[in-house]
C-alpha positions in Angstrom: 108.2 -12.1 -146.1 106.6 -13.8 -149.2 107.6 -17.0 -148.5 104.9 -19.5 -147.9 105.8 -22.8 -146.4 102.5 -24.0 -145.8 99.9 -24.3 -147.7 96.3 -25.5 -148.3 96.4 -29.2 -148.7 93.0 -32.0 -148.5 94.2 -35.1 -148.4 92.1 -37.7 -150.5 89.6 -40.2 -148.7 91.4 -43.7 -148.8 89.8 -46.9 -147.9 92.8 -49.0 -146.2 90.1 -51.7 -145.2 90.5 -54.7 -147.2 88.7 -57.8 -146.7 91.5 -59.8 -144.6 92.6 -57.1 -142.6 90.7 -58.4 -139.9 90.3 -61.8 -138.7 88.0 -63.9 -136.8 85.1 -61.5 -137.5 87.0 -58.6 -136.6 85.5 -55.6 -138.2 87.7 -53.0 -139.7 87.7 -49.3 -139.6 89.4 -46.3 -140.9 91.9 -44.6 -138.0 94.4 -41.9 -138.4 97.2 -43.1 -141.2 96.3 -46.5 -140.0 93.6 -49.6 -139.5 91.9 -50.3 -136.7 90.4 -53.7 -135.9 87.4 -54.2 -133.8 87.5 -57.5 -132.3 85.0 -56.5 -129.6 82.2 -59.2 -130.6 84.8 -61.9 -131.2 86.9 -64.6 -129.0 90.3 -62.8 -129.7 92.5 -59.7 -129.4 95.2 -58.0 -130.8 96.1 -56.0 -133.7 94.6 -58.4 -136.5 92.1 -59.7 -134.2 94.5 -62.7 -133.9 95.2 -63.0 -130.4 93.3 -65.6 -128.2 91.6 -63.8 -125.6 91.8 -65.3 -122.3 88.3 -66.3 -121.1 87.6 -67.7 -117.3 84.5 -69.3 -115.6 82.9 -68.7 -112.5 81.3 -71.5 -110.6 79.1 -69.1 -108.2 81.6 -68.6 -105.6 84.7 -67.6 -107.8 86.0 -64.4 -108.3 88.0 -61.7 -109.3 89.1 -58.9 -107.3 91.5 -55.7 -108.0 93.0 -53.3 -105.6 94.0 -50.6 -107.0 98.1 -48.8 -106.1 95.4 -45.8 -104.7 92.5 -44.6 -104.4 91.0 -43.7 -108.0 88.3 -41.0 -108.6 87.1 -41.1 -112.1 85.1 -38.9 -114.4 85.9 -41.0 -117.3 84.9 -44.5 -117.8 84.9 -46.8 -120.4 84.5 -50.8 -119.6 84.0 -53.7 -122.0 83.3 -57.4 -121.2 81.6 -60.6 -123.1 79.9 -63.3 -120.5 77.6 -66.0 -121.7 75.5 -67.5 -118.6 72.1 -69.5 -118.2 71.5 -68.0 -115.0 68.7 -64.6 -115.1 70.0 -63.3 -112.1 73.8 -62.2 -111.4 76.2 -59.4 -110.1 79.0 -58.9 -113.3 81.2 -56.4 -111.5 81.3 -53.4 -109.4 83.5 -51.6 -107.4 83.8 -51.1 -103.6 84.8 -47.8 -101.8 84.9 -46.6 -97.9 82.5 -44.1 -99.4 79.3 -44.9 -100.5 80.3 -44.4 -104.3 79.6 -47.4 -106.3 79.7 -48.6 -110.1 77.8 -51.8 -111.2 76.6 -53.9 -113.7 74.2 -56.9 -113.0 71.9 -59.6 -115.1 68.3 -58.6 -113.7 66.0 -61.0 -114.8 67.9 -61.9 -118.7 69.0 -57.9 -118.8 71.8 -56.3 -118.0 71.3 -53.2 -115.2 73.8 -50.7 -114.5 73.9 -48.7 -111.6 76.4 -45.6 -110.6 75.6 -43.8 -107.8 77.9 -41.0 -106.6 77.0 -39.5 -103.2 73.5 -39.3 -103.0 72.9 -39.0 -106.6 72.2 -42.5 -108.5 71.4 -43.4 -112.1 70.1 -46.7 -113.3 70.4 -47.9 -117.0 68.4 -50.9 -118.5 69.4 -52.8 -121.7 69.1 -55.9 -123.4 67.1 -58.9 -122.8 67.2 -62.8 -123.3 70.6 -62.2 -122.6 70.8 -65.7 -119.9 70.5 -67.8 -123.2 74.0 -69.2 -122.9 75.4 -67.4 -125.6 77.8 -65.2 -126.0 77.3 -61.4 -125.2 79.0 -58.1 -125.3 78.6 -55.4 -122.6 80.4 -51.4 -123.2 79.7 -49.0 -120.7 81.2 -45.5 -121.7 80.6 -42.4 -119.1 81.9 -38.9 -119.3 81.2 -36.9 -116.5 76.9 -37.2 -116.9 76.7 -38.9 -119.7 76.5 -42.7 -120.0 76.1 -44.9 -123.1 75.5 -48.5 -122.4 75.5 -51.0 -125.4 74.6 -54.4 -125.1 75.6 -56.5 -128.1 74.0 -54.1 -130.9 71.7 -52.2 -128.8 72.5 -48.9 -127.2 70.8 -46.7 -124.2 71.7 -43.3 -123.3 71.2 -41.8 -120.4 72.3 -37.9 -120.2 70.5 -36.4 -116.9 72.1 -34.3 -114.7 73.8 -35.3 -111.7 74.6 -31.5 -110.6 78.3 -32.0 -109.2 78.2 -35.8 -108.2 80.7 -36.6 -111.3 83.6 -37.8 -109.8 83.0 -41.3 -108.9 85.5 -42.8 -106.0 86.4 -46.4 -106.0 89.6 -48.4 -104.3 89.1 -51.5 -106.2 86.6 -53.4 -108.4 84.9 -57.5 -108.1 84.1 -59.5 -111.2 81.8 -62.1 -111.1 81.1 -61.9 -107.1 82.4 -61.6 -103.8 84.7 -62.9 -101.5 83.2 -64.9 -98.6 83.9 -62.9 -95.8 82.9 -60.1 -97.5 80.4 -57.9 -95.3 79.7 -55.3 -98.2 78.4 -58.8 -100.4 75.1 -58.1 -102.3 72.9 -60.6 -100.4 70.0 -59.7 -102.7 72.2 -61.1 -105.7 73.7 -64.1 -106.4 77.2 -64.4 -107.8 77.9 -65.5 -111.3 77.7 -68.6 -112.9 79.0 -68.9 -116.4 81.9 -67.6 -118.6 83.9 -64.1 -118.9 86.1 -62.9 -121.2 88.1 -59.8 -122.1 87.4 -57.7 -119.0 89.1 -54.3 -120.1 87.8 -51.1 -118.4 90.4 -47.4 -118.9 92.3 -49.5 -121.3 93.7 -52.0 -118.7 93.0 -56.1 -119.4 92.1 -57.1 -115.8 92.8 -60.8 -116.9 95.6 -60.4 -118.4 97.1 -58.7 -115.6 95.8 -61.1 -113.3 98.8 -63.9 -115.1 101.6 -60.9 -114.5 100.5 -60.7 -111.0 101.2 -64.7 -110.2 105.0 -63.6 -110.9 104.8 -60.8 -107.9 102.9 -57.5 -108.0 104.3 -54.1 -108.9 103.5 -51.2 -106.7 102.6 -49.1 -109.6 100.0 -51.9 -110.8 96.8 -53.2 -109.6 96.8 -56.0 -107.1 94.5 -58.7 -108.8 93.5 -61.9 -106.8 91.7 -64.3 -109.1 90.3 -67.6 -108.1 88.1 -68.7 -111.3 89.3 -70.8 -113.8 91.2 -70.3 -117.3 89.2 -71.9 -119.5 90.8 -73.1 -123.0 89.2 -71.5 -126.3 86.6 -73.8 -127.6 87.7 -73.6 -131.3 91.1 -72.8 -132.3 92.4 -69.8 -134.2 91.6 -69.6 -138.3 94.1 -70.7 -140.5 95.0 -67.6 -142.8 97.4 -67.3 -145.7 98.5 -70.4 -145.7 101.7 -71.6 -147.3 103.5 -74.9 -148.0 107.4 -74.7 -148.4 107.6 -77.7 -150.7 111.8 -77.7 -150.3 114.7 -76.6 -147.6 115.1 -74.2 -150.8 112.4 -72.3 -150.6 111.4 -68.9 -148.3 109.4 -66.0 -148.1 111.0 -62.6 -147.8 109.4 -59.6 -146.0 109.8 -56.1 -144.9 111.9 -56.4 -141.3 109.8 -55.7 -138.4 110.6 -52.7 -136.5 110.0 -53.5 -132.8 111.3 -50.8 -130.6 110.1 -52.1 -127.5 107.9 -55.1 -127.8 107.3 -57.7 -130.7 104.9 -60.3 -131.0 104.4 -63.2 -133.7 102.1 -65.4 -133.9 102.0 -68.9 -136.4 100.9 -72.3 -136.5 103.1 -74.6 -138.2 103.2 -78.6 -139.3 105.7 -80.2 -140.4 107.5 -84.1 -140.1 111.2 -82.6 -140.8 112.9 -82.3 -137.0 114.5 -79.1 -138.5 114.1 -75.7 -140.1 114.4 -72.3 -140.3 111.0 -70.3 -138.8 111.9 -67.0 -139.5 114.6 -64.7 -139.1 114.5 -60.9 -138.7 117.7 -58.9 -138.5 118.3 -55.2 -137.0 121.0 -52.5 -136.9 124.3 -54.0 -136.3 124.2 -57.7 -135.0 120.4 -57.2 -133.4 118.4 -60.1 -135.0 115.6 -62.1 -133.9 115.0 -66.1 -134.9 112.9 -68.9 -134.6 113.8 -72.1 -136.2 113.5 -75.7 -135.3 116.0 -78.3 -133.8 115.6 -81.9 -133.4 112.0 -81.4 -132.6 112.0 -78.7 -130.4 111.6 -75.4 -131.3 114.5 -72.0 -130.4 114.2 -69.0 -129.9 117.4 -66.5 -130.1 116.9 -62.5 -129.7 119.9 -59.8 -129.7 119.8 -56.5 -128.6 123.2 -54.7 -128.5 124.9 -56.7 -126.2 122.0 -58.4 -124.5 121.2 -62.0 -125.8 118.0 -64.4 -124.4 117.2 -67.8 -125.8 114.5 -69.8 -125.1 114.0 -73.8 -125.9 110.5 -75.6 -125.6 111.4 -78.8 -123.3 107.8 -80.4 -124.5 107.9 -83.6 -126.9 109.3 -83.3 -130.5 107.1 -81.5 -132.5 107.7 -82.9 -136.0 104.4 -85.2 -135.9 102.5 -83.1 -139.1 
């Protein structure tokens, strides 16, 4: 047949980043038909780098610990974290095992040390340094199969020896930021952490953020996460961006209707001294909508979906005090 239905195409280079793309020091980069913020060296999350990112302290006997559904072995890793701390000496995180497989990450004297060992094959990586200042710092620890890249706020060390067939590291759960009391497998050459943790994601799953879901009752297909440090509130609050004033009951903004298949979030900051108004409204096939408005003070919520309805009603003070 001479037909030809496909043919030679290469599609133009286009630069989707714009300056507010990101937010909060997000930096922006080019994915696949789409933008990708990375909010990795900033206090929030999300899409647009818009999200507060829920940060917890750790007094030196706090700490979090995840069990997981079953045992995981793992040739694939990829763990990020920010922790500020004045302290030289701390254990971060590792995880614990009947076997003697173990991954973790410790401050040794201002640097951060990671150590995997894997039967009776180990490998210890060095980076950073200073890094008990009391600032802010970002740890991401990537392995696949021999090869580990660790990167400590802006610098990187690689480590590619071989580790013949030890690859597959075993682990039934993981501790962040210490270890319980009774603990017998507790480091005793390392003290626990003292100072501040945020954003503690490894294999794409947010350990603190799952931590709130698990206060509700745990799933048996999710990790069991015990936390005892404490949430501790953001220290500034979130930029104000695009900012708008509605100067009458007359005036609106309209925009293209979200398409939220499965989730939906939104996220705005509002003033205002009316004790009413219209937030938003978004409206789907059929009678599906989704609104936020304001009455007497208190703000509603009212969602549709086919014949399922939920509404929600904040039960704090008024909120028209500008």
């Amino acid at each position: 047949m001479s037909i030809v239905s496909v043919t030679p195409h290469c599609p133009e280079s286009t630069n989707s980043c714009k300056s507010d793309t990101c937010y909060n020091g997000g930096i922006c980069h080019e994915g696949w038909n789409r933008v990708i913020c990375d909010c990795s060296n900033t206090e929030y999350a999300g899409a647009t780098c818009m999200k507060e990112s829920s940060m917890y302290s750790f007094n030196g006997t706090q700490y979090v610990q995840a069990i997981m559904p079953e045992k995981m072995t793992t040739q694939v890793e990829d763990m990020y974290f920010r922790f500020k701390t004045n302290r030289p000496l701390a254990v971060l995180m590792k995880t614990f095992d009947s076997s003697w497989d173990r991954l973790e990450i410790a401050l040794i004297v201002g640097k951060i040390r990671l150590a995997l060992k894997i039967g009776d094959k180990e490998k210890v990586v060095l980076c950073g340094s200073h890094l008990d200042d009391n600032n802010w710092h970002s740890v991401h620890y990537i392995r696949r199969a021999h090869e580990i890249r660790l990167k400590v706020d802006n610098v990187t060390v690689k480590n590619d020896s071989d580790m013949e067939d030890k690859i597959t590291l075993r682990w039934q759960g993981l501790l962040v930021g210490g270890t319980p009391p009774k603990d017998p497998d507790g480091l005793a050459n390392l003290p626990s952490f003292i100072g501040s943790i945020q954003q503690f994601i490894l294999n794409k799953i947010n350990y603190f953020d799952l931590a709130k879901i698990s206060t509700k009752g745990f799933s048996e297909d999710l990790p069991k996460v015990h936390m005892t440090s404490k949430y501790q509130k953001q220290e500034k609050p979130p930029s104000l961006v695009h900012t708008v004033t509605f100067l009458s009951k007359n005036t609106f903004i309209g925009l293209p209707p979200l398409k939220a298949y499965s989730r939906m979030e939104v996220y705005y900051r509002f003033k205002t001294k009316h004790t009413s108004g219209l937030f938003f409204y978004n409206g789907g096939k059929h009678n599906d909508f989704a609104l936020a408005e304001l009455i007497n003070g208190h703000i509603l919520i009212n969602i549709r979906s086919g014949t399922h309805v939920i509404r929600l009603r904040t039960l704090r003070e008024q909120l028209q005090c500008n």
